[in-house]
N, C-alpha and C positions, 0 to 999 in steps of 0.2 A: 121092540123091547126098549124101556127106557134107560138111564143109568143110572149112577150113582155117586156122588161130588162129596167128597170129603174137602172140606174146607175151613182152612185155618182163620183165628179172628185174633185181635190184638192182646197180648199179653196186657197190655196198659195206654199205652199212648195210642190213638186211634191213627194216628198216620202211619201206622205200620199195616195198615189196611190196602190190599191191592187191587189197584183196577180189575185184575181177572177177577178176582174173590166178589167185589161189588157186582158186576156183570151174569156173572153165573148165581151168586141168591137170586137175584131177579128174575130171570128165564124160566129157573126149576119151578117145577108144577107146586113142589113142598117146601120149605126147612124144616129141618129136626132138630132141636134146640133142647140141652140140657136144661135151662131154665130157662124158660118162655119171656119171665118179666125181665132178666137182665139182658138175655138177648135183645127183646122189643127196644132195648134201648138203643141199641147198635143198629140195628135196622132203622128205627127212627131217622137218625146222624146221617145215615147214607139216603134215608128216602126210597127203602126198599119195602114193599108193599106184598111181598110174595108173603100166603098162606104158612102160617105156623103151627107147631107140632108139640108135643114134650117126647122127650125120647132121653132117659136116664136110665141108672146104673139100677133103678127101682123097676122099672117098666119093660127094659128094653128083650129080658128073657121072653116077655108075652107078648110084645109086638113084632119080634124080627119075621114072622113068618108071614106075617101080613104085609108087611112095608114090601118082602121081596114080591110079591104078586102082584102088589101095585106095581113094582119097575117093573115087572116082566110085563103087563098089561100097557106098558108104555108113558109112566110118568118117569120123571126125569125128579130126582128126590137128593136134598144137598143134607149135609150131617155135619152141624157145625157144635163145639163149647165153649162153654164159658170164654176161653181162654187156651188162643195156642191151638194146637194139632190136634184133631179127634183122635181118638184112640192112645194117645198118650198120656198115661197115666188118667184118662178121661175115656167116659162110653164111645165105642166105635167097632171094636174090634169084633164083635159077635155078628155086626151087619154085616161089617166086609166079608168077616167070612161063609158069611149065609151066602152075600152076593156072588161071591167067585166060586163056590160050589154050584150056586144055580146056574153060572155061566155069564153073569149079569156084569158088564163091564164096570171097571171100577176106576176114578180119578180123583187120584191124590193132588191139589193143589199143592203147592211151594210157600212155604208161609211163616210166621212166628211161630218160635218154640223155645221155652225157656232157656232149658238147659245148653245150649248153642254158646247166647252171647257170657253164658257164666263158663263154659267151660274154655274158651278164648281168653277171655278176662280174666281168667286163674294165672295163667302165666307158665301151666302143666303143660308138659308133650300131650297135645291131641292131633297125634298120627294114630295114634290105638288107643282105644279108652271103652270101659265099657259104663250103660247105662242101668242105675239100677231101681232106679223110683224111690219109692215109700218102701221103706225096711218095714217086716213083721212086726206090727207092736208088743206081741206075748211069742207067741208061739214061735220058735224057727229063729226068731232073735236073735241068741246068741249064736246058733247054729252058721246064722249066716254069715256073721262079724268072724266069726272064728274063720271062715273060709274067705272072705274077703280081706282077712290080715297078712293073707300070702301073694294077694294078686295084683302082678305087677304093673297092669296098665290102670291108667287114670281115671278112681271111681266120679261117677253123678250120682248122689241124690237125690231127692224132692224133700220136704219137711216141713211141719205147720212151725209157725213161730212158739207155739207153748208147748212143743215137744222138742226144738233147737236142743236146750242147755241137758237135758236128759241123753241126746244121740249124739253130740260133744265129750259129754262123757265118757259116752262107752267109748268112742272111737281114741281116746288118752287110753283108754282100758284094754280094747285089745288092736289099738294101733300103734299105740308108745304114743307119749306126747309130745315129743319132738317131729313127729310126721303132720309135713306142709300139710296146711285146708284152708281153701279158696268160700268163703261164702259170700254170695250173691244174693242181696234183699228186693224187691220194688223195682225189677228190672224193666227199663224204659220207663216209669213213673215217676215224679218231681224226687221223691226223695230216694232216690236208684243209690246203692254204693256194695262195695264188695269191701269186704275183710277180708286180709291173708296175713296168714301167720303159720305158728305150729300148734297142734291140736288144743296144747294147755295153753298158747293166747290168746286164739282165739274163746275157747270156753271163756278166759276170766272179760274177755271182752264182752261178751255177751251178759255173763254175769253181774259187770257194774252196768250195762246198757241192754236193758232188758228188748229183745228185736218185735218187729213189728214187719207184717205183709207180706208176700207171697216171699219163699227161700229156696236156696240151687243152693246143695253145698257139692263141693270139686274138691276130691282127696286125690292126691299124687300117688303111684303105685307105690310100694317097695321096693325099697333100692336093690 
């Protein structure tokens, strides 16, 4: 039986890419790659020649039961995206758990992941904090804010740059605007910087400074 390598790739900077990580694309019989053409680029850089795959959030309900046959028949098959951690807030999670149910060993490399250096960088207690990705865009939305205005350890979430000044909002609306937030832009990339302020400076910050490229925002709990 073969395995299965989830394996982290660089947020931005490519030298956050690790020797294991290099070593193991190579070896595996496969990668599985969220998009093929921005991966091939990364593999290009390293000089990694191993056979590619697509394997997304479109695809992945119809192929997990084949890829597990494959490991079980003894290919060795790695699950990399775009960016950062498989399965983090990115396709992963449906294979792993096909593969631990089939019995199929599973290895998680050690690797970049966004929310890490923005949740340090906030300057928040992260002894306990929890992670909460991409809020509901419609549905559950408020639902969720409303129950996240009471919790006291130190939120994460994810956010595209053209919905920022929108989920700033709310978080004035049902977090008060005086509650610290840490936002994190282009982490590890030339123009990398974190805002911190309180809810309503950061919003008006963004407002005269419209943001751009990947964003971690780090809200402090309730006192």
């Amino acid at each position: 039986m073969g395995k299965l390598f989830l394996v982290p790739t660089p947020i931005g900077n490519l030298e956050d890419m690790t020797f294991r990580a290099v070593r193991v694309l190579k070896e595996v019989n496969t990668i599985l790659a969220e998009d093929t053409r921005n991966s091939g680029k990364l593999l290009k850089h390293f000089e990694i020649g191993t056979n590619m795959q697509s394997h997304h959030m479109h695809n992945e309900h119809r192929t997990v039961d084949r890829i597990v046959e494959r490991i079980k028949n003894g290919e060795n098959i790695a699950l990399i995206s775009d960016a950062g951690t498989p399965a983090i807030s990115d396709p992963g999670f449906l294979l792993t758990r096909a593969c631990v149910e089939a019995g199929i060993e599973v290895d998680c490399l050690p690797g970049a992941t966004a929310f890490v250096p923005a949740l340090v960088n906030s300057g928040f207690p992260n002894d306990k904090f929890i992670f909460e990705g991409f809020l509901p865009v419609k549905k559950g939305r408020q639902t969720r804010l409303n129950i996240l205005a009471e919790e006291s350890r130190t939120i994460i979430f994810y956010e595209s740059p053209h919905k920022l000044l929108k989920t700033l909002q709310h978080f004035v609306k049902y977090f008060g605007e005086d509650r610290p937030v840490s936002v994190s832009r282009e982490i590890t990339k030339l123009h990398e910087e974190t805002i911190r302020g309180t809810a309503a400076e950061v919003l008006e910050h963004y407002t005269q400074k419209p943001p751009k490229g990947e964003i971690v925002i780090v809200v402090k709990g309730k006192s």
